[in-house]
C-alpha positions as CSV (number, residue, x, y, z in Angstrom):
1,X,-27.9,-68.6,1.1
2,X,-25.8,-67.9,-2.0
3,X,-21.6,-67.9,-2.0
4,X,-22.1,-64.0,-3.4
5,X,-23.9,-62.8,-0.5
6,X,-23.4,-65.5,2.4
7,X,-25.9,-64.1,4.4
8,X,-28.8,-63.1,3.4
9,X,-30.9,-66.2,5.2
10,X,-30.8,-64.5,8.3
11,X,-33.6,-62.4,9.5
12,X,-33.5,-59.0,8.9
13,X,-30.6,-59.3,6.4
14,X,-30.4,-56.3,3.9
15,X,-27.2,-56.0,2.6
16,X,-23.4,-56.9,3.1
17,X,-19.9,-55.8,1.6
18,X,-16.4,-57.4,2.3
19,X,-14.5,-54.8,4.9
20,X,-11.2,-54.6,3.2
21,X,-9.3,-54.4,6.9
22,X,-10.8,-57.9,7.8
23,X,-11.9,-59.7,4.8
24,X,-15.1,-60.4,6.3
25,X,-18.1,-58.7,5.9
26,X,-19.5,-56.0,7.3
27,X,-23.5,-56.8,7.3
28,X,-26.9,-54.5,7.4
29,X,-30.0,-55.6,9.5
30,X,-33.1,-54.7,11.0
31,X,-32.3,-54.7,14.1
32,X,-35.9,-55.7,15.3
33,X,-35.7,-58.9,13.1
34,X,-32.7,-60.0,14.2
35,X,-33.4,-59.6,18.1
36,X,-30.9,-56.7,18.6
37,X,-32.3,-54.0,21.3
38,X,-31.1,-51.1,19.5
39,X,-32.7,-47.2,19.6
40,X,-32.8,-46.7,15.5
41,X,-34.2,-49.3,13.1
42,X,-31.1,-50.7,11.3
43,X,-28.2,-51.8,12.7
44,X,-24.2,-52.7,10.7
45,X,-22.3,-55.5,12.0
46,X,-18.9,-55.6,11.6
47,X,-18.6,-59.9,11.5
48,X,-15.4,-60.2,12.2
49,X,-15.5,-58.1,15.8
50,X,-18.8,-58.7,16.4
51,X,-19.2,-54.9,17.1
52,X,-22.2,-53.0,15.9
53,X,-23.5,-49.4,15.0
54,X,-27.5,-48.6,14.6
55,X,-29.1,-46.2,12.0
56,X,-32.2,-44.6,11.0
57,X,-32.0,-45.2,7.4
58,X,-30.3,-47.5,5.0
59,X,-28.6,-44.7,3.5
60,X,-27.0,-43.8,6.7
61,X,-26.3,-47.7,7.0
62,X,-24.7,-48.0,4.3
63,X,-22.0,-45.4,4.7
64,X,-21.7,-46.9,7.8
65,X,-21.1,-50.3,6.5
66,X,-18.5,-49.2,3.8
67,X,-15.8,-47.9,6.4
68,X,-15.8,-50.2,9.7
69,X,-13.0,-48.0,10.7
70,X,-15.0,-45.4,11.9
71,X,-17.1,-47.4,14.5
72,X,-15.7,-50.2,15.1
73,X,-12.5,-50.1,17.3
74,X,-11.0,-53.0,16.3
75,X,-10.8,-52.1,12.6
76,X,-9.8,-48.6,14.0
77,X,-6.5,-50.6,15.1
78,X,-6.1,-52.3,12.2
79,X,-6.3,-49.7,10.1
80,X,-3.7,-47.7,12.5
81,X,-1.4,-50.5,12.3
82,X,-1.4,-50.8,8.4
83,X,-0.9,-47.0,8.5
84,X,2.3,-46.9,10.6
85,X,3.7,-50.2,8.7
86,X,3.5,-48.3,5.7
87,X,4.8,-45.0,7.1
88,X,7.8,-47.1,8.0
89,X,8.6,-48.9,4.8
90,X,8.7,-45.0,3.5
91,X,11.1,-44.1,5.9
């Protein structure tokens, strides 16, 4: 385990990026490796809701794991509530 990438000692680990919404990552696996039942090979966790998309490819992972906002509900609302408490300092 390194401080740069925190965790790529677990299984299946392939790569990670800091969600700006949550400041915690958002992390790409095999989902195999890691013991996740999942219907395509890869799978992005979003670490701080603990919610997760699958993928065919790590390309398609990795879109998926720059923008938790689009899968993963939580950072959905988060997003939405930066949104409106922006749209009302503009008011």
């Amino acid at each position: 385990m390194s401080n740069r990438k925190p965790f790529n000692d677990r299984a299946g680990y392939i790569a990670s990026k800091i969600n700006p919404l949550t400041n915690t990552s958002n992390v790409i696996y095999i989902a195999s490796e890691q013991g996740i039942d999942s219907d395509k090979k890869y799978v992005t966790v979003c670490e701080a809701h603990h919610t997760m998309i699958s993928s065919a490819s790590i390309p398609l992972a990795r879109i998926d794991m720059k923008d938790a906002s689009k899968w993963c509900k939580d950072c959905q609302w988060v997003c939405e509530r930066e949104e409106a408490i922006a749209t009302r300092r503009w008011q």
